[in-house]
mmCIF file as gemmi writes it, N, C-alpha and C atoms, coordinates in Angstrom:
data_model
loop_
_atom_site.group_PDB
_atom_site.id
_atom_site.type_symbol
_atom_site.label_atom_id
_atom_site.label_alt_id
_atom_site.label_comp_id
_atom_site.label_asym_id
_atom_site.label_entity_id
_atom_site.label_seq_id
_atom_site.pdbx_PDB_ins_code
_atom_site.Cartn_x
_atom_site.Cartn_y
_atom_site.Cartn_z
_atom_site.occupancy
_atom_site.B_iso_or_equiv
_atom_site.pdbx_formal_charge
_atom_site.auth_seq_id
_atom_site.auth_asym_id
_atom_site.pdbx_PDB_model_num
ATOM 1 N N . UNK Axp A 1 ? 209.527 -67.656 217.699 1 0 ? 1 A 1
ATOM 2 C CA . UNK Axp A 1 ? 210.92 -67.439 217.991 1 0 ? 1 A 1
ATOM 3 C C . UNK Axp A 1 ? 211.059 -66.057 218.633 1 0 ? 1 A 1
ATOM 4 N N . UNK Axp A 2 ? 212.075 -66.229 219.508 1 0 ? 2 A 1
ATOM 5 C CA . UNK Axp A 2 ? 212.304 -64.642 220.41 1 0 ? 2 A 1
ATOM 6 C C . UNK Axp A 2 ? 213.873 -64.39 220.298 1 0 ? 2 A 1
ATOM 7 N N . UNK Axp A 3 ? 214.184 -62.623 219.725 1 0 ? 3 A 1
ATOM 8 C CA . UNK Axp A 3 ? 215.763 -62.397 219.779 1 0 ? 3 A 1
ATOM 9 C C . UNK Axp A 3 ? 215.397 -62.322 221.097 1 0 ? 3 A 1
ATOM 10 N N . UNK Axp A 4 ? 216.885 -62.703 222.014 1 0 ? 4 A 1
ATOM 11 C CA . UNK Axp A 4 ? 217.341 -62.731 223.045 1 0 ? 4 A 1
ATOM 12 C C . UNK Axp A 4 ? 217.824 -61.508 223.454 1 0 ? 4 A 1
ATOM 13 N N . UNK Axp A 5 ? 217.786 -60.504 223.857 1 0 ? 5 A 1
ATOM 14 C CA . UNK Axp A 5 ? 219.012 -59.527 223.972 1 0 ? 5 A 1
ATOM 15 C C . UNK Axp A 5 ? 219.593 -59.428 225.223 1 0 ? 5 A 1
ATOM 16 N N . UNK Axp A 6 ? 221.222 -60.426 225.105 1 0 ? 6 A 1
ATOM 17 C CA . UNK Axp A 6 ? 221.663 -60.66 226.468 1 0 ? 6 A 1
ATOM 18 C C . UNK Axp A 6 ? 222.753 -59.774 226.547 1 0 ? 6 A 1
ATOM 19 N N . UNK Axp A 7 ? 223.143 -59.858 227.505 1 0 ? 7 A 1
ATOM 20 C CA . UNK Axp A 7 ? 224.642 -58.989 228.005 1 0 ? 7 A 1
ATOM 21 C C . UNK Axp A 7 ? 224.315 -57.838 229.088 1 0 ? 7 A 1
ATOM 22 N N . UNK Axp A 8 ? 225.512 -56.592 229.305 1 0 ? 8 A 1
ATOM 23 C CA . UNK Axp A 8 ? 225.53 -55.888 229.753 1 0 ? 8 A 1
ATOM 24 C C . UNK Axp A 8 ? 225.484 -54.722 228.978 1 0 ? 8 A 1
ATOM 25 N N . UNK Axp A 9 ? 225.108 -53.03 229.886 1 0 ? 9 A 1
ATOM 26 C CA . UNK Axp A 9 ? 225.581 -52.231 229.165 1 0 ? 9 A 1
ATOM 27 C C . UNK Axp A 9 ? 225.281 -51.118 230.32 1 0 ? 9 A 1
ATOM 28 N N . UNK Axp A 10 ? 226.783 -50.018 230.68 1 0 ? 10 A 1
ATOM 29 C CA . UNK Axp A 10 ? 226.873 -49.027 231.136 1 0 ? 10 A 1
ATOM 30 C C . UNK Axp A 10 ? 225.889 -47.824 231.201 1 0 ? 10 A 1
ATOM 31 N N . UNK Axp A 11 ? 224.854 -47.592 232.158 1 0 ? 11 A 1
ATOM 32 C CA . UNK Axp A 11 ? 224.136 -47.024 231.782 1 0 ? 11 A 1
ATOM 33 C C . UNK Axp A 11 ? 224.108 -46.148 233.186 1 0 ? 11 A 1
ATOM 34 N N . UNK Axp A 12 ? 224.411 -44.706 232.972 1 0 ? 12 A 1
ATOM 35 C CA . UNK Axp A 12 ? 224.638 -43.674 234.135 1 0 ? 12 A 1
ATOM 36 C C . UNK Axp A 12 ? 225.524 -44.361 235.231 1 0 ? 12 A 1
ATOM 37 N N . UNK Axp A 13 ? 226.804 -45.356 235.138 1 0 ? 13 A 1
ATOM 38 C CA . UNK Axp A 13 ? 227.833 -45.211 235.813 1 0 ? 13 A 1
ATOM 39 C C . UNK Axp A 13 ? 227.378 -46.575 236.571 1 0 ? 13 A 1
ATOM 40 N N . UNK Axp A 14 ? 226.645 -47.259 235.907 1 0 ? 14 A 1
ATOM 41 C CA . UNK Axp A 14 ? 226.396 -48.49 236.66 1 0 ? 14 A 1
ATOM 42 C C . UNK Axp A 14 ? 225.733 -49.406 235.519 1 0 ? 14 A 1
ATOM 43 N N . UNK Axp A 15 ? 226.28 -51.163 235.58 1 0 ? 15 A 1
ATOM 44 C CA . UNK Axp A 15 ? 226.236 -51.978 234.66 1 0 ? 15 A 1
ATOM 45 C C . UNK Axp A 15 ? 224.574 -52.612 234.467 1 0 ? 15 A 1
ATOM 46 N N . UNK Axp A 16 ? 223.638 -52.773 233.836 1 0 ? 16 A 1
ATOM 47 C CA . UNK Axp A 16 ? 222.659 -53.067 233.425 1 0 ? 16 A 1
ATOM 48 C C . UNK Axp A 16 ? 222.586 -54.391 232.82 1 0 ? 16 A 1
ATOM 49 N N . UNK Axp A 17 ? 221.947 -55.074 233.532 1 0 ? 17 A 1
ATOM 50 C CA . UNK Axp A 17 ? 221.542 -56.692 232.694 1 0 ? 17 A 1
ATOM 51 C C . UNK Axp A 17 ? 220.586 -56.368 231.55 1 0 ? 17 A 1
ATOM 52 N N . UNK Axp A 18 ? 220.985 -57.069 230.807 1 0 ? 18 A 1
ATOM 53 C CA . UNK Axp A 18 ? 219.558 -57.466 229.921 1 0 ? 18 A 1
ATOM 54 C C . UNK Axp A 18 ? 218.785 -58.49 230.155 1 0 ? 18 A 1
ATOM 55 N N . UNK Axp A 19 ? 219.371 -59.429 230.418 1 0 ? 19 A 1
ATOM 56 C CA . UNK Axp A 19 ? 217.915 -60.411 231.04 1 0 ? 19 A 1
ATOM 57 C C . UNK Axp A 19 ? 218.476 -61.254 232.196 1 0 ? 19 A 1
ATOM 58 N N . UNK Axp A 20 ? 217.814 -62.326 232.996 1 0 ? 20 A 1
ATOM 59 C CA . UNK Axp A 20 ? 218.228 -62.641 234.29 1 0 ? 20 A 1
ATOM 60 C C . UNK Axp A 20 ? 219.109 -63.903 234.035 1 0 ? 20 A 1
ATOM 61 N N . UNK Axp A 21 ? 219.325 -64.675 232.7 1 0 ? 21 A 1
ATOM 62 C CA . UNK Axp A 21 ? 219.689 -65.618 232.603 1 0 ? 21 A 1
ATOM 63 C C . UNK Axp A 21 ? 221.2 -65.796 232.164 1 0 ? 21 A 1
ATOM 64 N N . UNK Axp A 22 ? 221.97 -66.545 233.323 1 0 ? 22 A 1
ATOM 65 C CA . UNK Axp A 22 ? 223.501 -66.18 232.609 1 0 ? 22 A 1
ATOM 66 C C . UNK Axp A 22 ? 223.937 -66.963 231.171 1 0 ? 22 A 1
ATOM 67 N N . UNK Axp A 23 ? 224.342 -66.647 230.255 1 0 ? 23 A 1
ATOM 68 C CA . UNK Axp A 23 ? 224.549 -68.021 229.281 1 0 ? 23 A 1
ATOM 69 C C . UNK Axp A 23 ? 223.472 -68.288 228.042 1 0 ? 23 A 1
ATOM 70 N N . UNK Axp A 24 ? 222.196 -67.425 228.065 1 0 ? 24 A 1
ATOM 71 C CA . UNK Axp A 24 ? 220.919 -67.459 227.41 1 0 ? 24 A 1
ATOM 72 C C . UNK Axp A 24 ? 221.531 -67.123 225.844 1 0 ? 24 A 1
ATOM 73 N N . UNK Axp A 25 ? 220.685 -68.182 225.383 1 0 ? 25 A 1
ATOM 74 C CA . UNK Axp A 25 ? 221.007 -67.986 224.054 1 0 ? 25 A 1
ATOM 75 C C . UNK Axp A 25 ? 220.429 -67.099 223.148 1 0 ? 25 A 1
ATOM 76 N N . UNK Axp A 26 ? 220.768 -66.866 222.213 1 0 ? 26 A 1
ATOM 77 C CA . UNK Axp A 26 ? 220.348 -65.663 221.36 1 0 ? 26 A 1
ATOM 78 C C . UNK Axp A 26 ? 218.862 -65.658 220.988 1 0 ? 26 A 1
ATOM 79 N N . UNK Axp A 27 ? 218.554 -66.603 220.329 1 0 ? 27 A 1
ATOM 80 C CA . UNK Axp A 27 ? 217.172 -66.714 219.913 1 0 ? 27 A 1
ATOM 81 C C . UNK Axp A 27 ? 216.085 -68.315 220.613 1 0 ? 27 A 1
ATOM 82 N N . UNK Axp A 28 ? 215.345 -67.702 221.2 1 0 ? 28 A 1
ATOM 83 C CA . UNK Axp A 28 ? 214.348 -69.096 222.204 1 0 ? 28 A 1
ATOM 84 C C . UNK Axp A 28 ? 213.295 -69.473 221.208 1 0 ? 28 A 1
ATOM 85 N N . UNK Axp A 29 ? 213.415 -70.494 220.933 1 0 ? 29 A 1
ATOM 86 C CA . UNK Axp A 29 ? 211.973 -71.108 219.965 1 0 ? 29 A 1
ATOM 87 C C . UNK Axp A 29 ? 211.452 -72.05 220.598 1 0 ? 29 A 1
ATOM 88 N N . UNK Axp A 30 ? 210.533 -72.194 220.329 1 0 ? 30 A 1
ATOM 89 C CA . UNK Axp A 30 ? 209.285 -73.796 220.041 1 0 ? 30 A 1
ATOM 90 C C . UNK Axp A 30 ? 208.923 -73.861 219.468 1 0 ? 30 A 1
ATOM 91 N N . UNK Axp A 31 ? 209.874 -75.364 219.115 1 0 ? 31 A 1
ATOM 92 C CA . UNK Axp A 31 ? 209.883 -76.15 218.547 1 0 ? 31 A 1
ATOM 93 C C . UNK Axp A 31 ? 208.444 -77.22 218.27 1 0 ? 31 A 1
ATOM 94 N N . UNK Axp A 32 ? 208.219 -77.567 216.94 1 0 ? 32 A 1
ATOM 95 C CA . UNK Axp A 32 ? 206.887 -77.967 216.696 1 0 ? 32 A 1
ATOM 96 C C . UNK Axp A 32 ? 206.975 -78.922 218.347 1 0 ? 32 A 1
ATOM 97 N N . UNK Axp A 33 ? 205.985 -79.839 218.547 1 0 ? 33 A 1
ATOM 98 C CA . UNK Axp A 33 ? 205.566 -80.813 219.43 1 0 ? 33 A 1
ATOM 99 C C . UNK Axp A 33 ? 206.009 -79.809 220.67 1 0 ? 33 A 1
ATOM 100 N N . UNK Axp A 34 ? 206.35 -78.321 220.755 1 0 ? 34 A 1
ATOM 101 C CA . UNK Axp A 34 ? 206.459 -77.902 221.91 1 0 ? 34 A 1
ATOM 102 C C . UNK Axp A 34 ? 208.043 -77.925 223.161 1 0 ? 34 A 1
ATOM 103 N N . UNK Axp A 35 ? 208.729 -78.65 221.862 1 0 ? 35 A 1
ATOM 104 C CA . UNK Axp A 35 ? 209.851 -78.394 222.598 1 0 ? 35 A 1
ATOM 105 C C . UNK Axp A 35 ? 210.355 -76.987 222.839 1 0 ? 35 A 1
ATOM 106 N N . UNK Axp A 36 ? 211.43 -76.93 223.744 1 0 ? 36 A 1
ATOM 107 C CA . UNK Axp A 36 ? 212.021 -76.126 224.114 1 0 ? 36 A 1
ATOM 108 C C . UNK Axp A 36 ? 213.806 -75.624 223.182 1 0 ? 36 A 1
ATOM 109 N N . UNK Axp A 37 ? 213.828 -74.562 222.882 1 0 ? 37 A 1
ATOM 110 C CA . UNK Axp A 37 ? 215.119 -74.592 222.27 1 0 ? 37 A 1
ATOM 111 C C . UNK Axp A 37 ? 215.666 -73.584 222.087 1 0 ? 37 A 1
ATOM 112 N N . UNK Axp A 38 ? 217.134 -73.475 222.627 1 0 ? 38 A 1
ATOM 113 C CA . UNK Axp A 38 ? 217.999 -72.163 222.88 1 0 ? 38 A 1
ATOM 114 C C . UNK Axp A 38 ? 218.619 -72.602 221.834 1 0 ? 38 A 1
ATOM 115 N N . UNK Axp A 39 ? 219.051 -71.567 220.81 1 0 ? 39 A 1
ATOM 116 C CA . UNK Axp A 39 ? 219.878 -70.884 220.138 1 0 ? 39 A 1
ATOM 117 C C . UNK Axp A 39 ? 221.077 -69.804 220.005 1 0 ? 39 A 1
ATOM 118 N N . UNK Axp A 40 ? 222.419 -70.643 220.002 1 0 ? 40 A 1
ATOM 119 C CA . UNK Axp A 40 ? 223.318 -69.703 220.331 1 0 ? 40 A 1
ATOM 120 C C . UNK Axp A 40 ? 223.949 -69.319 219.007 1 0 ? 40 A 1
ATOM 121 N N . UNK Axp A 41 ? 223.543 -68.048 218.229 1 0 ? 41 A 1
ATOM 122 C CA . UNK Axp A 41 ? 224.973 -67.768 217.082 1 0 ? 41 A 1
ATOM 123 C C . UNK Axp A 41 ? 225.647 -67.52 217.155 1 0 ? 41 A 1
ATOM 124 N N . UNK Axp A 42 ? 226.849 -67.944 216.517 1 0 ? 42 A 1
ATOM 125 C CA . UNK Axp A 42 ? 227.669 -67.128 216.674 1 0 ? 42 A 1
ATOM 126 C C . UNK Axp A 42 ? 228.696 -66.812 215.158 1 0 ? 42 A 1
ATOM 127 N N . UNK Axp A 43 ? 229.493 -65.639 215.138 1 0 ? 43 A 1
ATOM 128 C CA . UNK Axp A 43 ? 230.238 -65.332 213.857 1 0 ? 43 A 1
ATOM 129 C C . UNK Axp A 43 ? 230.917 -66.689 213.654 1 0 ? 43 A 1
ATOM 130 N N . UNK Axp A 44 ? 231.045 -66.526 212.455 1 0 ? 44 A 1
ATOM 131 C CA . UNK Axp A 44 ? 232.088 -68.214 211.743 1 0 ? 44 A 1
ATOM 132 C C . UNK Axp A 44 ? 233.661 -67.26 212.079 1 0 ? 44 A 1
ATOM 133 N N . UNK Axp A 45 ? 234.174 -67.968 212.762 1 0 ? 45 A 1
ATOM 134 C CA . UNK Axp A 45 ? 235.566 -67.894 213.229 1 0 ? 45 A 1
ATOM 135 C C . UNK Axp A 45 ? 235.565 -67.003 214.34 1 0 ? 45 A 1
ATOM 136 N N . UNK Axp A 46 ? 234.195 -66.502 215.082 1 0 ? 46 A 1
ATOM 137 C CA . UNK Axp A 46 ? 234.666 -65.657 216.27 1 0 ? 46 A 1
ATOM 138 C C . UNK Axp A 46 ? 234.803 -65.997 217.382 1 0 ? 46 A 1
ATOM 139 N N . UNK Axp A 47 ? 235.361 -65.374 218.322 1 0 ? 47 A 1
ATOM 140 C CA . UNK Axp A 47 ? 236.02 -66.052 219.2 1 0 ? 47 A 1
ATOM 141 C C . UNK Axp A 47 ? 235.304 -65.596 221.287 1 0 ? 47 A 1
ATOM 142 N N . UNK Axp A 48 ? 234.434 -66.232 221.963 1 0 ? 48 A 1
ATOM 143 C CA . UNK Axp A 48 ? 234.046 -65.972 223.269 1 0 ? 48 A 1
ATOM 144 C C . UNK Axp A 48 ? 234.925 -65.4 223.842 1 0 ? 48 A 1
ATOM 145 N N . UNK Axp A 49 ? 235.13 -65.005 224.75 1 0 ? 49 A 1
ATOM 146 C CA . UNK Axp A 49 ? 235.954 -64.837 225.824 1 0 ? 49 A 1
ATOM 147 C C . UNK Axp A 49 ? 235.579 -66.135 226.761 1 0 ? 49 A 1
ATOM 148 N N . UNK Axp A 50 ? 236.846 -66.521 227.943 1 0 ? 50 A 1
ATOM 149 C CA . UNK Axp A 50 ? 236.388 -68.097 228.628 1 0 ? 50 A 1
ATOM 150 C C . UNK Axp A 50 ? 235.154 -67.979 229.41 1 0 ? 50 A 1
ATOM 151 N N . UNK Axp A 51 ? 235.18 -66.907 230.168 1 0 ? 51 A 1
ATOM 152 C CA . UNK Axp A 51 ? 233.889 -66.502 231.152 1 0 ? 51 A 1
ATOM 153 C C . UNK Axp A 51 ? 232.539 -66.776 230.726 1 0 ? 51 A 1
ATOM 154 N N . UNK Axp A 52 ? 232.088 -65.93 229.237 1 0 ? 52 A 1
ATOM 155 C CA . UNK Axp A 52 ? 231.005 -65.953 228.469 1 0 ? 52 A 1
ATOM 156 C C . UNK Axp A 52 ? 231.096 -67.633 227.974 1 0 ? 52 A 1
ATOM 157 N N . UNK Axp A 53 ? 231.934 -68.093 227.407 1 0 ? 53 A 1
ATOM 158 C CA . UNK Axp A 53 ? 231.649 -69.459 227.199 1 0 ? 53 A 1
ATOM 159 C C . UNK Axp A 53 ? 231.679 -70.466 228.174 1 0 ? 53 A 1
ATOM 160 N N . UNK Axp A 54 ? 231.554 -70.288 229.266 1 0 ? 54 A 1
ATOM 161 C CA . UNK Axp A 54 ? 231.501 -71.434 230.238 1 0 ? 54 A 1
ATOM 162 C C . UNK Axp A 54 ? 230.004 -70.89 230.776 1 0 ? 54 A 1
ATOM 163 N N . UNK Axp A 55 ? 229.794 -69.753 230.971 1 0 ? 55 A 1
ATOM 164 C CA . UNK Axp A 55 ? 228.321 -69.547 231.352 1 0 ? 55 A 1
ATOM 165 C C . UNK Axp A 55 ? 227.197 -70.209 230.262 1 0 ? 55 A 1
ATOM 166 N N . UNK Axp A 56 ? 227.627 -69.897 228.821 1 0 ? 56 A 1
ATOM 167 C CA . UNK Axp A 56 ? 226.889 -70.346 227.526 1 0 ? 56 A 1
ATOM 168 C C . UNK Axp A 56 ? 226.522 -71.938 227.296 1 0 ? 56 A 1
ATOM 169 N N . UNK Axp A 57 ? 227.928 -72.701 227.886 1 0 ? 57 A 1
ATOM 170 C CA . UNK Axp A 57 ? 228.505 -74.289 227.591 1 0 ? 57 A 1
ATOM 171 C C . UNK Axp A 57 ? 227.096 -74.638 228.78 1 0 ? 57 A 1
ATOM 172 N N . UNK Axp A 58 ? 226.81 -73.769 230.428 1 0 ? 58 A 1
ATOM 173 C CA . UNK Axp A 58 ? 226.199 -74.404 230.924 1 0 ? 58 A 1
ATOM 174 C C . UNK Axp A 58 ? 224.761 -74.284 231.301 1 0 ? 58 A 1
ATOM 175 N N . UNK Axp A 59 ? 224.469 -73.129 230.56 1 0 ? 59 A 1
ATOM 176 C CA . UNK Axp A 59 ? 223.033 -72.764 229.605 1 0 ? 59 A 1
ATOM 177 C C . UNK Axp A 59 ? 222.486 -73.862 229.13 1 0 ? 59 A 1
ATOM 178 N N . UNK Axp A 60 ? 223.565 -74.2 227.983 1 0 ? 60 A 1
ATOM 179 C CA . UNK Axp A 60 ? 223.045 -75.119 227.071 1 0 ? 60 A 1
ATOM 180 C C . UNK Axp A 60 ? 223.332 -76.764 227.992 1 0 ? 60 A 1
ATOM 181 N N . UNK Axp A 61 ? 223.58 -76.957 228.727 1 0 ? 61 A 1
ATOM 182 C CA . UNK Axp A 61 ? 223.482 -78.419 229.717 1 0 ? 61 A 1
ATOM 183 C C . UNK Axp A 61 ? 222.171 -78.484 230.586 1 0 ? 61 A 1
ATOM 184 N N . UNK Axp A 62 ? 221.467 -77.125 231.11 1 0 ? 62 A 1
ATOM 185 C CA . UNK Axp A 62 ? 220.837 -76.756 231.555 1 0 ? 62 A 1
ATOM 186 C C . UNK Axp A 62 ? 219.096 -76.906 230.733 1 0 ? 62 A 1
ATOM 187 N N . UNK Axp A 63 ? 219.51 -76.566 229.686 1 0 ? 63 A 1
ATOM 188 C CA . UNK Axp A 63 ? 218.361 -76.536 228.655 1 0 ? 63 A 1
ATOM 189 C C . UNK Axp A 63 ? 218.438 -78.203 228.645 1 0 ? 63 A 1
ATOM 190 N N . UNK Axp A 64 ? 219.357 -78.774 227.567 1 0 ? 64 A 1
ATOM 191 C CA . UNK Axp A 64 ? 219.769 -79.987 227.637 1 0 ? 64 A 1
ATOM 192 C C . UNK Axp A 64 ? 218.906 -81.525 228.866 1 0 ? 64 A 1
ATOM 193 N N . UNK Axp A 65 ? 219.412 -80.91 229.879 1 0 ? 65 A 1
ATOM 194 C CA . UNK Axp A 65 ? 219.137 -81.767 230.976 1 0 ? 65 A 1
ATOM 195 C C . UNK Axp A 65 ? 217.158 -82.087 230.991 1 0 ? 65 A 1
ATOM 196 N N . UNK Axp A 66 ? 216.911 -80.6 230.699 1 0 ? 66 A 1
ATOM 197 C CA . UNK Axp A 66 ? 215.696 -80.549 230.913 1 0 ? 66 A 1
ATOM 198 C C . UNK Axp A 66 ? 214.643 -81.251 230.025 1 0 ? 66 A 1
ATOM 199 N N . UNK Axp A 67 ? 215.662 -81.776 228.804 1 0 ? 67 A 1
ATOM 200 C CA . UNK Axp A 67 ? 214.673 -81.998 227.707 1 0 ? 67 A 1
ATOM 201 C C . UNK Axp A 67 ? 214.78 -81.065 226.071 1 0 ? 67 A 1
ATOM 202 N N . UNK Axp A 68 ? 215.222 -80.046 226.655 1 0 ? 68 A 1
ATOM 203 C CA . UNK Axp A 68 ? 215.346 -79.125 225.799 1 0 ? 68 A 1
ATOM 204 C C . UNK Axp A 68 ? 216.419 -79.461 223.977 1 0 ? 68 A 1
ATOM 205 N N . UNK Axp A 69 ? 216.294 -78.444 223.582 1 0 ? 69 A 1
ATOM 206 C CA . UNK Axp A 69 ? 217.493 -78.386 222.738 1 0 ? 69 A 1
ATOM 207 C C . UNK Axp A 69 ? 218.403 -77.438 222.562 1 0 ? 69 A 1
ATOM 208 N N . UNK Axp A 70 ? 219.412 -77.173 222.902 1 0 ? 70 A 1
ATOM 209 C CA . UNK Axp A 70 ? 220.643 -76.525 222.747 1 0 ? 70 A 1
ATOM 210 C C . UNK Axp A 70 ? 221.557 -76.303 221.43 1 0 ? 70 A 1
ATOM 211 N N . UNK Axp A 71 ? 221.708 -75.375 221.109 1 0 ? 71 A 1
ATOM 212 C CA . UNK Axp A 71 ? 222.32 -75.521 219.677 1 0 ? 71 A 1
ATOM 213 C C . UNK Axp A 71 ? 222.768 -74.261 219.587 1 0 ? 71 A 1
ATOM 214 N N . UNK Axp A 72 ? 224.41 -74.415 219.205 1 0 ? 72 A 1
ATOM 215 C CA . UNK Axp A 72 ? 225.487 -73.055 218.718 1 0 ? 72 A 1
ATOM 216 C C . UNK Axp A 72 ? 225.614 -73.498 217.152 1 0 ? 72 A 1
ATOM 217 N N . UNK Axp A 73 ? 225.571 -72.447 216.354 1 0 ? 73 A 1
ATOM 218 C CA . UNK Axp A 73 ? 225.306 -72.299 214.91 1 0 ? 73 A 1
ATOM 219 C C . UNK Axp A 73 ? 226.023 -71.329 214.779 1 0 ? 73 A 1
ATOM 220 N N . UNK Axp A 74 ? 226.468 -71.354 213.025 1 0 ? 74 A 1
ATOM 221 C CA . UNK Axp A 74 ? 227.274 -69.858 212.927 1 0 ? 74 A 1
ATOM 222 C C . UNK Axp A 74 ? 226.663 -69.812 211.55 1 0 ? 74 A 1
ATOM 223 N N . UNK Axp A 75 ? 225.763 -70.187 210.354 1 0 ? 75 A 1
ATOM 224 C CA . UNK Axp A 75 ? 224.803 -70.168 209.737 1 0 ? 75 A 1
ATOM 225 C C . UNK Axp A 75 ? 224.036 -70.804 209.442 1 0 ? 75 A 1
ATOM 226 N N . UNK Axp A 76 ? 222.61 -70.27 209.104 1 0 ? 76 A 1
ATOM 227 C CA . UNK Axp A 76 ? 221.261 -70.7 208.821 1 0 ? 76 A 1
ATOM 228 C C . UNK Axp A 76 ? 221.497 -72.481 208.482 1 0 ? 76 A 1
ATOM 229 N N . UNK Axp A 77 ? 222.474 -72.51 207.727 1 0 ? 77 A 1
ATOM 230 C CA . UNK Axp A 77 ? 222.837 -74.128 206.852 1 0 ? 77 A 1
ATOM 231 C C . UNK Axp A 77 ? 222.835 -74.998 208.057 1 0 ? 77 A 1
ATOM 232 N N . UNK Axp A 78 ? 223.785 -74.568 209.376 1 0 ? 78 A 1
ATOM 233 C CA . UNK Axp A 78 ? 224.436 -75.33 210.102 1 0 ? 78 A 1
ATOM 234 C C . UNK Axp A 78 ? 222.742 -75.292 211.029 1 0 ? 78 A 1
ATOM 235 N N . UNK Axp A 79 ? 222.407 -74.411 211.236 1 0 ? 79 A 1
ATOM 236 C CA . UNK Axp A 79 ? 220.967 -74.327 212.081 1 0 ? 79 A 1
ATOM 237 C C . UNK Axp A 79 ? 219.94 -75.549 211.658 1 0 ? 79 A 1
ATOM 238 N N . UNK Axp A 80 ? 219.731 -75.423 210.573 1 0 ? 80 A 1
ATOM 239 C CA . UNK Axp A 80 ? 218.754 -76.384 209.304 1 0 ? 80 A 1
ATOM 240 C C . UNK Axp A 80 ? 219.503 -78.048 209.442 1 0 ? 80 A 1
ATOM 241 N N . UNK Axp A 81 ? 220.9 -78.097 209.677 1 0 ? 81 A 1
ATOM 242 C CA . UNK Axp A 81 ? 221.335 -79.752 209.738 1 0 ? 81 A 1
ATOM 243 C C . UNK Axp A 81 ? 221.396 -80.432 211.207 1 0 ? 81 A 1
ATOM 244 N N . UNK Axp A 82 ? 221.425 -78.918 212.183 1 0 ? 82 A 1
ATOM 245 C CA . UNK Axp A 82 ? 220.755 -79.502 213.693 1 0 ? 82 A 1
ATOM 246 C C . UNK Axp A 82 ? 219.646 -79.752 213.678 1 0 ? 82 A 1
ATOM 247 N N . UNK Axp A 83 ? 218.525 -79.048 213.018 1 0 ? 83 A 1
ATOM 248 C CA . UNK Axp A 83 ? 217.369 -79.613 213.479 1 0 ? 83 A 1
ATOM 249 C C . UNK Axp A 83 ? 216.927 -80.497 212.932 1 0 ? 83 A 1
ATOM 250 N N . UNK Axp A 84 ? 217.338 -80.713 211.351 1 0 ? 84 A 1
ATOM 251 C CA . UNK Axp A 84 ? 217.328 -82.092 210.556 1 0 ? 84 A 1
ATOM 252 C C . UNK Axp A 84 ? 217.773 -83.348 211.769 1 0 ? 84 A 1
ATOM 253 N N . UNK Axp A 85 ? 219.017 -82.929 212.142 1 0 ? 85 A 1
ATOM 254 C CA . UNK Axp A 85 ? 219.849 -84.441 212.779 1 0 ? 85 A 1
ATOM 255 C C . UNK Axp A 85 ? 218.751 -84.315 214.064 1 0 ? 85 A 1
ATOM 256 N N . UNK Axp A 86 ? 217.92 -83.539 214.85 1 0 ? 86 A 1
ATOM 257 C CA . UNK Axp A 86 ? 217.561 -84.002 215.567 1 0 ? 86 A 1
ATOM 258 C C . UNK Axp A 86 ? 215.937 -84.331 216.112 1 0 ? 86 A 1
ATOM 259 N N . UNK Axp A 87 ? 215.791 -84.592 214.206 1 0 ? 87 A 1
ATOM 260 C CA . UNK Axp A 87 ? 214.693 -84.925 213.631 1 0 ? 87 A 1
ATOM 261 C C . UNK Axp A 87 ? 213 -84.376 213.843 1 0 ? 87 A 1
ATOM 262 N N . UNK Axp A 88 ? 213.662 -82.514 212.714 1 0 ? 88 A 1
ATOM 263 C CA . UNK Axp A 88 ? 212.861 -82.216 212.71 1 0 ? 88 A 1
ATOM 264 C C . UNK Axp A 88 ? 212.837 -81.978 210.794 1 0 ? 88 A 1
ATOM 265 N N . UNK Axp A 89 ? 211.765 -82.072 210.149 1 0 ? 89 A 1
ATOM 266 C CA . UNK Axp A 89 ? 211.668 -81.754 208.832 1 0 ? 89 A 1
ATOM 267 C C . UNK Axp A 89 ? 211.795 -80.503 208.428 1 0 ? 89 A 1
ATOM 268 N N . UNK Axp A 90 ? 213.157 -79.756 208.178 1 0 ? 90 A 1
ATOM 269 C CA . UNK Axp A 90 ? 213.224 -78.203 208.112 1 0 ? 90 A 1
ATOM 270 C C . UNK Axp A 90 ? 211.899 -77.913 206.475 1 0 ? 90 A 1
ATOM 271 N N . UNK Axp A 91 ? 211.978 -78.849 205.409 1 0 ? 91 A 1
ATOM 272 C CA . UNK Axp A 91 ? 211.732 -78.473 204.445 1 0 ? 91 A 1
ATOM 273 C C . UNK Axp A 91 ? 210.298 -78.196 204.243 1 0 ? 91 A 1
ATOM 274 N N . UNK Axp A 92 ? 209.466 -79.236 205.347 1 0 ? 92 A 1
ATOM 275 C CA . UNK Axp A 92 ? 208.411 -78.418 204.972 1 0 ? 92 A 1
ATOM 276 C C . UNK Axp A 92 ? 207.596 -77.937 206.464 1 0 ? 92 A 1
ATOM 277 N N . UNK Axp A 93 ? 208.408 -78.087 206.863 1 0 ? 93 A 1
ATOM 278 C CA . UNK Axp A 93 ? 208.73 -76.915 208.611 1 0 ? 93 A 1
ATOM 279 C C . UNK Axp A 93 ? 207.248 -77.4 209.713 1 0 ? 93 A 1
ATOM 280 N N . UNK Axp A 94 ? 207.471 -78.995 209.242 1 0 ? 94 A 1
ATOM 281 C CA . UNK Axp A 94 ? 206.485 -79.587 210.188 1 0 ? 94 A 1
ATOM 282 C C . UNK Axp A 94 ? 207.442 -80.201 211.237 1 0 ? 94 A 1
């Protein structure tokens, strides 16, 4: 698993990417059998701005399309019943 560290940040009077991907989710894993899978958290009740969530919504279509797995979570519980539902065995993490 990899933290993501996306966004911007002001640095000597000019804006700085953190990485090249618009919409990239927080944490990138592979997944046993080698899948692919973006991870988006986010706070329980917080709120995107529209910009950031339409870049995020097409991240995750992007991943999606490819095969991948896409998944916004706001805790570990909700993380553990995506990958259950999309049949992976969290419990004994095969």
């Amino acid at each position: 698993m990899i933290r993501v560290n996306s966004g911007a940040a002001m640095i000597e009077g000019r804006y700085v990417r953190f990485n090249s991907e618009d919409g990239c989710g927080d944490l990138i894993v592979c997944l046993p059998g080698g899948r692919f899978c973006s991870v988006e958290a986010k706070r329980p009740g917080g709120r995107t701005d529209p910009v950031r969530a339409a870049r995020q919504a097409a991240h995750r279509q992007r991943v999606r399309k490819s095969g991948g797995l896409a998944l916004v979570v706001s805790s570990l519980d909700e993380l553990l019943a995506e990958l259950t539902a999309a049949g992976y065995d969290v419990k004994s993490r095969a």
